[in-house]
N, C-alpha and C positions, 0 to 999 in steps of 0.2 A: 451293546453297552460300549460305552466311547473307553476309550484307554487314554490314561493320563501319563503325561513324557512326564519325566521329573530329574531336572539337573544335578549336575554336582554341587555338593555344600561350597559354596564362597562363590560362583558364579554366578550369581545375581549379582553380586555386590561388587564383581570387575566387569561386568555390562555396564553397572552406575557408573557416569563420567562425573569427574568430581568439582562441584559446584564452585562457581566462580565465584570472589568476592564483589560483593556492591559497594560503590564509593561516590560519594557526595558528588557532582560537577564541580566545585569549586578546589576539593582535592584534590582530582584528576588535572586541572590547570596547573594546578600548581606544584603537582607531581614532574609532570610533561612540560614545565615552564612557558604554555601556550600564552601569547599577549592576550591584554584583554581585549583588546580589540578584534582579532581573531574569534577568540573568546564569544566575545558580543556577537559576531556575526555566525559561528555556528551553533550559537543558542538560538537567533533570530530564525534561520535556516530552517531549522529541524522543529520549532514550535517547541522548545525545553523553557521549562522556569524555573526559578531559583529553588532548591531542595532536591532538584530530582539525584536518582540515585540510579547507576549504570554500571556493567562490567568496563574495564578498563579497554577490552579488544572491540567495544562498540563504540567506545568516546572516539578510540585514535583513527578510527576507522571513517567517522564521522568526519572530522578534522582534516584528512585527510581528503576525503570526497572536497570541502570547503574549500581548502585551501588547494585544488588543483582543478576546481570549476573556473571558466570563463568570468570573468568583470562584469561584462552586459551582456545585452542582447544580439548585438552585431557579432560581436565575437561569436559567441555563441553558433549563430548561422552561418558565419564566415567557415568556422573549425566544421559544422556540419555536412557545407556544401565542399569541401576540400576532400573528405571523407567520401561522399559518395564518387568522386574522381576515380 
């Protein structure tokens, strides 16, 4: 017969990490005072549309990726091929 472990009373409940709130894209701009321009471009980026709804540590997180990516393509190969140096 299998044996059953059985925790302390409230330990389930401090294993639960406690859920992040979700907040519009356009809140999060304007929380974070990101331009729209910006804006625009890590919506393009990441394929978001207007409504979506996200924790606030994946917008900045995003935004961040965006705003410290290469311009273009050359850049891009240029920073790559440096890297491999």
């Amino acid at each position: 017969m299998a044996s059953k472990t059985t925790r302390p009373e409230g330990a389930a409940e401090e294993a639960r990490q406690p859920e992040k709130p979700l907040l519009e894209l356009e809140a999060l701009r304007k929380q974070h005072k990101i331009t729209q321009p910006v804006f625009a471009g890590v919506c393009a980026a990441n394929n978001w549309k207007p409504g979506r709804v996200m924790t606030e540590e994946v917008f900045l997180r995003a935004v961040t990726a965006f705003t410290g990516a290469p311009m273009d393509a050359a850049a891009r190969k240029e920073r790559s091929h440096a890297e491999r140096r």
